[in-house]
C-alpha positions in Angstrom: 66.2 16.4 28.7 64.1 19.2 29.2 65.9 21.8 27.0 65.2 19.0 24.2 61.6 18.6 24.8 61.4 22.3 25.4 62.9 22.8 21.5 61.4 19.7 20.1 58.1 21.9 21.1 59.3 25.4 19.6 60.0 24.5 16.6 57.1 22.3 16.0 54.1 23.2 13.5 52.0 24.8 13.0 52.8 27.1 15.4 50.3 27.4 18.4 50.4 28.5 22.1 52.6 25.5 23.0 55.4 27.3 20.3 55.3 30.7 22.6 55.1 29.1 25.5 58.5 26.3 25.1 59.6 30.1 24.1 59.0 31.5 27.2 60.5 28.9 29.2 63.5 28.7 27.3 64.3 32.2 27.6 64.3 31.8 31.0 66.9 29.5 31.3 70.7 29.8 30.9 72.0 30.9 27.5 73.0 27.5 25.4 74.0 27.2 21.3 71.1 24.6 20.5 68.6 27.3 22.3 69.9 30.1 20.0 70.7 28.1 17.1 66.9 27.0 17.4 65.8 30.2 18.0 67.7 31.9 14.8 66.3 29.5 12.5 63.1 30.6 13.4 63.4 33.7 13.5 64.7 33.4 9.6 61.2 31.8 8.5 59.5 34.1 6.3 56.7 35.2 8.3 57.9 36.4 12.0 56.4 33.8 14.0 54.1 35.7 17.4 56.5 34.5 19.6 59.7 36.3 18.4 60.1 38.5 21.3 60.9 35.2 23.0 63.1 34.0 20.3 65.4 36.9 19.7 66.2 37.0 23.8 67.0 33.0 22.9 69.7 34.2 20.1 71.6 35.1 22.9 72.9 31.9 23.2 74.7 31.9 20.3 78.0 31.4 20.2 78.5 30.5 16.1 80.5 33.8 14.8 78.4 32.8 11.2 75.2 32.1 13.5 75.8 35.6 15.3 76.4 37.7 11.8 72.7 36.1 10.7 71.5 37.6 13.9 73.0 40.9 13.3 71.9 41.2 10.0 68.4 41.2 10.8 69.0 45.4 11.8 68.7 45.8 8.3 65.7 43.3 7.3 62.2 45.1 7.1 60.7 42.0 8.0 61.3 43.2 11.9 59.3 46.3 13.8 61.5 48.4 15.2 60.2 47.6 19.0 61.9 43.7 17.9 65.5 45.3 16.5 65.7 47.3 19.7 65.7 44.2 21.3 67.8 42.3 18.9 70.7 45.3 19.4 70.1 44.3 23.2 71.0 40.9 22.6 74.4 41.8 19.8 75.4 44.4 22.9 75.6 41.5 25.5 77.3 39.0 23.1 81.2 38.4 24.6 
């Protein structure tokens, strides 16, 4: 029930505090496909909301082979700062 509120909450607009801050808490907790699904579809609006550190870390939880090549394909998008696809490579490293 949480995780639902929690993503209810992230992916509510406009975006505000309470957006980073279901971000911060779901990336805290174990990996899950709704959390990363959630957090790729975000992360695939056109402006990179301020929370995306949070939401990349969320991708992790993806477990979609289509879901994880979106992910991947954001190396080559200029829409990212380099500081973000360092991160992103962290996550595409750890998936099994």
């Amino acid at each position: 029930r949480a995780r639902k509120f929690l993503l209810q909450t992230l992916k509510h607009k406009p975006f505000n505090k309470d957006n980073g801050h279901a971000a911060i808490v779901l990336s805290s907790m174990e990996d899950h496909p709704d959390t990363g699904a959630a957090c790729l579809e975000l992360l695939q609006e056109e402006k990179v909301p301020f929370f995306a550190h949070y939401l990349v870390f969320g991708c992790a939880g993806l477990e979609d082979a289509t879901k994880r090549d979106t992910f991947k394909a954001f190396l080559n998008s200029n829409k990212f700062s380099d500081e973000i696809k360092n991160e992103i490579k962290v996550v595409i490293n750890n998936f099994s």
